[in-house]
N, C-alpha and C positions, 0 to 999 in steps of 0.2 A: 700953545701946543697941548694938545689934548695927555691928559698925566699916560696914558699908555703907549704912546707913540713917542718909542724914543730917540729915533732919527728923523732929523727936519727932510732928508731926501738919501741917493744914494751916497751923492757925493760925503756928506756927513757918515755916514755909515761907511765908509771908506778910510775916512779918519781915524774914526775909530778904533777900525780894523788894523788900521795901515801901525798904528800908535803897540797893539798889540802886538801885530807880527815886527816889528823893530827892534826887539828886546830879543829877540834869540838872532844866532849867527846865522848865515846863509853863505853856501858855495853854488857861486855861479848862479846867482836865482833867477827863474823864468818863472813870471805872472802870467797865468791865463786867466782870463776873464771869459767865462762861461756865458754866451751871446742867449737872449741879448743885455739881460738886466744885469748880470755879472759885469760887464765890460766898462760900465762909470765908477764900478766900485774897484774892480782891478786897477785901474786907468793911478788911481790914487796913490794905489800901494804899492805900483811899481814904481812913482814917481818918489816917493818917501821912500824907497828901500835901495834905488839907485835901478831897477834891477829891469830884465827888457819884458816887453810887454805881447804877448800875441793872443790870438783868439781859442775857444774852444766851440765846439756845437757838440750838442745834446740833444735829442728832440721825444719828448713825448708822447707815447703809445697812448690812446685813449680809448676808450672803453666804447664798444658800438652804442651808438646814440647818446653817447654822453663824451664827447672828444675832450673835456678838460678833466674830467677824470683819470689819472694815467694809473694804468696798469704795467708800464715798461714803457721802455725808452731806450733807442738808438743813438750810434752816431756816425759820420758818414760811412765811417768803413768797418767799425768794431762790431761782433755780434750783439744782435739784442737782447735784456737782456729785461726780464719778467721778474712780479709780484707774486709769487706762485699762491701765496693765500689767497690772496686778490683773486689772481684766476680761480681760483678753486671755489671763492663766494660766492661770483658772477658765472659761476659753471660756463667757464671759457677758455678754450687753448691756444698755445701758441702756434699752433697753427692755424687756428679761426683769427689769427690777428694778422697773421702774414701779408693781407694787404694792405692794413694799416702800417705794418713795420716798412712793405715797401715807399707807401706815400713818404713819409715819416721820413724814412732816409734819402730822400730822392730829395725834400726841402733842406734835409741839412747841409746834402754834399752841394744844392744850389745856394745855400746862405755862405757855407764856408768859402768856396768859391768866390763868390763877389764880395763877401771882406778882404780875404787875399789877396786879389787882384794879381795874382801871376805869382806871389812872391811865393819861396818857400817857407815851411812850416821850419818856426825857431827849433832847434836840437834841442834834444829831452838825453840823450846818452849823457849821464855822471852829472847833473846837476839836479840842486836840488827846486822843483817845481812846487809854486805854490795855486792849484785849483780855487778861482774865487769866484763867489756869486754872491747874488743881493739876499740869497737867502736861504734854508734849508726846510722843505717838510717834509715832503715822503722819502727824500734821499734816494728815489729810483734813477731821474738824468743823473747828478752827481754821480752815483756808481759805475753807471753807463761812459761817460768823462772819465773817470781815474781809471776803470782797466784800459779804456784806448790810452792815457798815459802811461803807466805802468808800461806797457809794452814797447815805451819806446827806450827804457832800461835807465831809465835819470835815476840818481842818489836817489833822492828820497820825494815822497808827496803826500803833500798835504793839502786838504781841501780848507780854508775857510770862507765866511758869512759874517757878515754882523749879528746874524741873529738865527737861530733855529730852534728846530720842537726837540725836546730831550730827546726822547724816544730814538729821533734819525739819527740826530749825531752821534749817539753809542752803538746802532746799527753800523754807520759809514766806518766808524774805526777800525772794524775788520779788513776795511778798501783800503785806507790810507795809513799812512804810518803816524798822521795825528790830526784831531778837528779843532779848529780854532774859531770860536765862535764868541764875539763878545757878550752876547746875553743868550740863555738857553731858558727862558719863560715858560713856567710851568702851564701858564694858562694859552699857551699855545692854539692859533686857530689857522695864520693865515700868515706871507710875510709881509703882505700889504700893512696889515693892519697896526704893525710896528715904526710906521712911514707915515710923515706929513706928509708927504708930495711922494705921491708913487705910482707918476704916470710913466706908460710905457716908452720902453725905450725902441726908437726905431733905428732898422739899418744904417741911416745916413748916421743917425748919432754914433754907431759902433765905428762906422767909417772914419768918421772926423775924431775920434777917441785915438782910435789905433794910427792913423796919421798924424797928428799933433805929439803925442810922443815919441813916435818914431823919429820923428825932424827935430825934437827936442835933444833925443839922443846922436845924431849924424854930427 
């Protein structure tokens, strides 16, 4: 394995993670795995911490003609919510993004949907929620994800990652009440590039994730 890449995949990075968050207590804890690269890595830590497992969507504002660039990030129902320096760079407003924010949440409320599959959304009231993904960089979806948690009034939440840029994770701490992230590398570029194997994860994989635990649990 290449010396900078220090996850062979997510599942590893899960481990990892799952090894960190086992050392503090939890009430009631509900893992969500932020869809869809989050979802192998949650998948882990719910499974190490006992604890139940459901989905999150976030989705990505992009920049006109640069769509992986995000400037803000939705989620089905929560407001969007902006980069404001970012806009301010790109001399662009939120309202020149509005129909980006629509696409944007039209995919997530369709992605959430067909993970679901009818069921309902695990209760967030008085428990304590742990936010997980494969990774942290600009921390804009993350944000976007813990205020629609937050509002659903759980104890407490916390986002963690295997891995993030310093930068976000002192940013996100003002969203969550902690960030748990196993490496915060300073030389930070990508979360790929912390990953042997970091091909994307598809729908069916988030489906067969969230159903194999679930019957694990029944």
């Amino acid at each position: 394995m290449d010396g900078q890449r220090i996850f062979a995949d997510r599942e590893d990075g899960g481990r990892r993670l799952a090894e960190e968050l086992s050392r503090r207590p939890w009430s009631g804890p509900l893992v969500l795995g932020l869809a869809r690269g989050g979802v192998p890595v949650a998948a882990v830590v719910a499974r190490r911490l006992g604890a139940e497992l459901d989905v999150a969507v976030a989705r990505k504002i992009g920049a006109p003609g640069r769509r992986e660039f995000g400037v803000g990030a939705v989620t089905p129902d929560g407001p969007a919510i902006y980069d404001e320096a970012i806009l301010r760079g790109l001399k662009l407003t939120a309202a020149r993004m509005a129909r980006a924010e629509r696409r944007e949440r039209a995919e997530a409320r369709r992605r959430l949907e067909r993970y679901r599959r009818g069921r309902p959304a695990a209760g967030l009231a008085g428990r304590d929620v742990i936010l997980v993904d494969d990774g942290l960089a600009t921390g804009v979806t993350a944000t976007a994800a813990l205020r629609d948690v937050r509002a659903g009034n759980p104890r407490s939440v916390v986002f963690a990652a295997p891995v993030g840029a310093p930068g976000a994770a002192a940013g996100l701490r003002g969203e969550a009440d902690d960030v748990v992230c196993v490496t915060e590398p300073p030389d930070f570029r990508a979360v790929g590039q912390w990953y042997a194997d970091f091909r994307q994860t598809s729908d069916e994989d988030v489906l067969d994730l969230l159903l194999h635990l679930g019957e694990c649990r029944d």
